[in-house]
C-alpha positions as a Markdown table, in Angstrom:
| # | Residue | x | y | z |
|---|---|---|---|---|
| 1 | Unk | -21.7 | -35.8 | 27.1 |
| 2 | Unk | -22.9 | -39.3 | 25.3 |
| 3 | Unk | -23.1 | -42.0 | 28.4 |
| 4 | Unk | -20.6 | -43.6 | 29.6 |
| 5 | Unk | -20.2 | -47.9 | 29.3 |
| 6 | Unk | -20.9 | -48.1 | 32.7 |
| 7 | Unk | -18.5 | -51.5 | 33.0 |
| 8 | Unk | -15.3 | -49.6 | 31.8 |
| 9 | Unk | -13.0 | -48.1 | 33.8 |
| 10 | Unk | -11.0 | -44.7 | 32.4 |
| 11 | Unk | -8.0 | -42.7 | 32.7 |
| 12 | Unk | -7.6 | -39.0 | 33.2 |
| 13 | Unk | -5.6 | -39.2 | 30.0 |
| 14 | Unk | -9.3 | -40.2 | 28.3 |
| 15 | Unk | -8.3 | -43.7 | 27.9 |
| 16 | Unk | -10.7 | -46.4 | 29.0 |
| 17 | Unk | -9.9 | -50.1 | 30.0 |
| 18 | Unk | -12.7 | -52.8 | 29.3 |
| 19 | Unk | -12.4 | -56.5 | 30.7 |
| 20 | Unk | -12.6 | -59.5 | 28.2 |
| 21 | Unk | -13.3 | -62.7 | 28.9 |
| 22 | Unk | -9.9 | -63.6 | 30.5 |
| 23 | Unk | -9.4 | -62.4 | 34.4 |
| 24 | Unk | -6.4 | -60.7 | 33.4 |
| 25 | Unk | -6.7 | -59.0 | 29.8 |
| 26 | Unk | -8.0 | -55.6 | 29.4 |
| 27 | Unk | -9.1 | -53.8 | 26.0 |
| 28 | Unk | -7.6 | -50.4 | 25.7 |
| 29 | Unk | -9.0 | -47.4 | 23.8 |
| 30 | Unk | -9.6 | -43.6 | 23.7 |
| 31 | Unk | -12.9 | -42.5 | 24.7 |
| 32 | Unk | -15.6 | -41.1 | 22.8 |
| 33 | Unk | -15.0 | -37.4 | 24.5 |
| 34 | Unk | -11.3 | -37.7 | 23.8 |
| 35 | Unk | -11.9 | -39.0 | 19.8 |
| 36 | Unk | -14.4 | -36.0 | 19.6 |
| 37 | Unk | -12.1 | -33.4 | 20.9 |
| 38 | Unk | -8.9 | -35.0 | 18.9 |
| 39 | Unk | -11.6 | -34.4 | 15.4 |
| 40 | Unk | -11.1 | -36.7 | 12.6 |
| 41 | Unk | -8.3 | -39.5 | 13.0 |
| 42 | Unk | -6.5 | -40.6 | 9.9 |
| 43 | Unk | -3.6 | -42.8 | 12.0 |
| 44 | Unk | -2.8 | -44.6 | 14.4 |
| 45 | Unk | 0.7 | -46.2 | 15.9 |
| 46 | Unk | 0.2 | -49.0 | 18.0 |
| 47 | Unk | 2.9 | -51.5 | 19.7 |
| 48 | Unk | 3.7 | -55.2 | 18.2 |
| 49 | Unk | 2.3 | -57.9 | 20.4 |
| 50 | Unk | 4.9 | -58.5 | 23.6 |
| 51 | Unk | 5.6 | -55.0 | 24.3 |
| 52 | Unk | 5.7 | -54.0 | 28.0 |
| 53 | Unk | 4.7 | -50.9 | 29.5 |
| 54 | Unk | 4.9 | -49.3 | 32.7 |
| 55 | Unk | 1.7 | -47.5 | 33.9 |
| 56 | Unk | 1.2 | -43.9 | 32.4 |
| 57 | Unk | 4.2 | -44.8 | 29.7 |
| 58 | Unk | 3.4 | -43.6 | 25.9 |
| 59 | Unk | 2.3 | -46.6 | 24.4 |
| 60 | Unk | 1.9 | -45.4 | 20.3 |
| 61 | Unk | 0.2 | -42.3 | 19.1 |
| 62 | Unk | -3.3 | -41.3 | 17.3 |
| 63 | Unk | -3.1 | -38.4 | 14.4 |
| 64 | Unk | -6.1 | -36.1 | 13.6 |
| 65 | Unk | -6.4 | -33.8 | 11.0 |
| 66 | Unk | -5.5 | -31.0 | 13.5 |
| 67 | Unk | -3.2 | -32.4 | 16.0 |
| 68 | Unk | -1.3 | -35.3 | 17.0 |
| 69 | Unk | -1.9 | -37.1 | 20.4 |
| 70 | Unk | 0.3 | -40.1 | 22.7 |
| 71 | Unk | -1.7 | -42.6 | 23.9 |
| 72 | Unk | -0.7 | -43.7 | 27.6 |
| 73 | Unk | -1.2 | -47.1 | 29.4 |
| 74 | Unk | -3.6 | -47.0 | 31.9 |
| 75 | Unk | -1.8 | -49.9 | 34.1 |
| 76 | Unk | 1.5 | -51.9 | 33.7 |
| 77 | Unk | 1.3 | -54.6 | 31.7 |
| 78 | Unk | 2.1 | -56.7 | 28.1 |
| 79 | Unk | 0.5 | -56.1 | 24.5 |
| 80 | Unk | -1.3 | -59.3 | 23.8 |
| 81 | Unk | -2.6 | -58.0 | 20.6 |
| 82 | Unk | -3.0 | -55.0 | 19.0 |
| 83 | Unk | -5.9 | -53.8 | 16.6 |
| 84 | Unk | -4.6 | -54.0 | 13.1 |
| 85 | Unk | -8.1 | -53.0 | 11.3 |
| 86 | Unk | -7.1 | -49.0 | 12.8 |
| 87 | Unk | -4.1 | -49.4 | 9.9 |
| 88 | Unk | -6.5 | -49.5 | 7.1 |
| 89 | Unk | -9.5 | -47.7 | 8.6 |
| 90 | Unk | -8.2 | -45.2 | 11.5 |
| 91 | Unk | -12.1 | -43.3 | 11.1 |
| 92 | Unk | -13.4 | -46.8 | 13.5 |
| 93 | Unk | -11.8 | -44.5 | 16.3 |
| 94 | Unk | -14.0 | -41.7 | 15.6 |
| 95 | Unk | -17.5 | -44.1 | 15.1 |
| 96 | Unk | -16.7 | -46.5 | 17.2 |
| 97 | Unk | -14.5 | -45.8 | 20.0 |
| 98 | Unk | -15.8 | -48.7 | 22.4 |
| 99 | Unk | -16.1 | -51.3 | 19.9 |
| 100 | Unk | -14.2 | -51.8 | 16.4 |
| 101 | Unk | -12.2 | -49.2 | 17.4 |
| 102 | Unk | -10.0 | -50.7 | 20.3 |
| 103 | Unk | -6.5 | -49.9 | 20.3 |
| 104 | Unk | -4.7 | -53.1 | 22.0 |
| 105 | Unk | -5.2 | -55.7 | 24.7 |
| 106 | Unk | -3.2 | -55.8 | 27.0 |
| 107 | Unk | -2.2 | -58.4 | 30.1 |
| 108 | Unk | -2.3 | -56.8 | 33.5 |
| 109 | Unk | 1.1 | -57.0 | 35.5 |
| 110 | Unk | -1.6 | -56.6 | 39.1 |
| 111 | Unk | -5.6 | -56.8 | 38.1 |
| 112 | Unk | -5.5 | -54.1 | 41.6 |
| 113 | Unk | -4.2 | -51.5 | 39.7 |
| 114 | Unk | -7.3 | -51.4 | 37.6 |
| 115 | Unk | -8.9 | -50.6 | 41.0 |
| 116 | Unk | -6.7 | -47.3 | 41.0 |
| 117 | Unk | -8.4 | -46.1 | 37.7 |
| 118 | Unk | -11.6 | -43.4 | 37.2 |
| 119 | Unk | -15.2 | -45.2 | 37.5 |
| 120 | Unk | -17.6 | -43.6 | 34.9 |
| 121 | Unk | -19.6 | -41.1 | 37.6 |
| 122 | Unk | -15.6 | -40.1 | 38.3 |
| 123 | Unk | -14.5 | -39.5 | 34.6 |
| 124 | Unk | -17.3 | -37.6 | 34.1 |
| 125 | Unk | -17.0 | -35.6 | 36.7 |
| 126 | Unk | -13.4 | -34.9 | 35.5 |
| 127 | Unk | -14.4 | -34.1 | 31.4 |
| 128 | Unk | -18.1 | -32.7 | 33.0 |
């Protein structure tokens, strides 16, 4: 498996949270494993900007050639802003799953749950 950014934290659900420059917004995405598994992605449903999810809620969906996948929060919290470059080019999933091809920010309800969430030795050891 390609290495893991060691500064994310991930989901056993292959999502992976990344801090930004703000204490308490995280980038959300699917990991490189899960975007390699799911094959090529040709759409993706994301949530409007002031959404609210609860932790592990179905927050949109990503569609490959041969299947279709939810994608689940990894901590309660509010859309901020979502990545609208995936409506015209989905494929930045598949090459660039930790940069272009975020999938929302989002503002923590409690920066601890984060703390709750797989370190990279851990979600390797879950996908190993």
């Amino acid at each position: 498996m390609a290495d893991l950014p060691p500064n994310l934290m991930y989901t056993e659900e292959h999502e992976y949270l990344s801090p930004t420059e703000e204490e308490d917004v995280f980038t959300v995405g699917i990991t490189d494993y899960a975007q390699g598994e799911l094959g090529d992605i040709v759409f993706v449903e994301l949530p409007a900007a002031g959404e609210t999810f609860e932790a592990g809620a179905s927050f949109g969906t990503v569609e490959a050639v041969k299947a279709v996948s939810d994608l689940y929060m990894p901590v309660t919290g509010e859309v901020v802003e979502s990545n609208n470059a995936l409506a015209d080019d989905p494929s930045l999933v598949n090459s660039d799953p930790y940069g272009a091809g975020w999938m929302i920010r989002i503002r923590v309800k409690s920066t601890s749950d984060v703390e709750g969430l797989l370190s990279p030795e851990d979600y390797a050891d879950h996908v190993g």
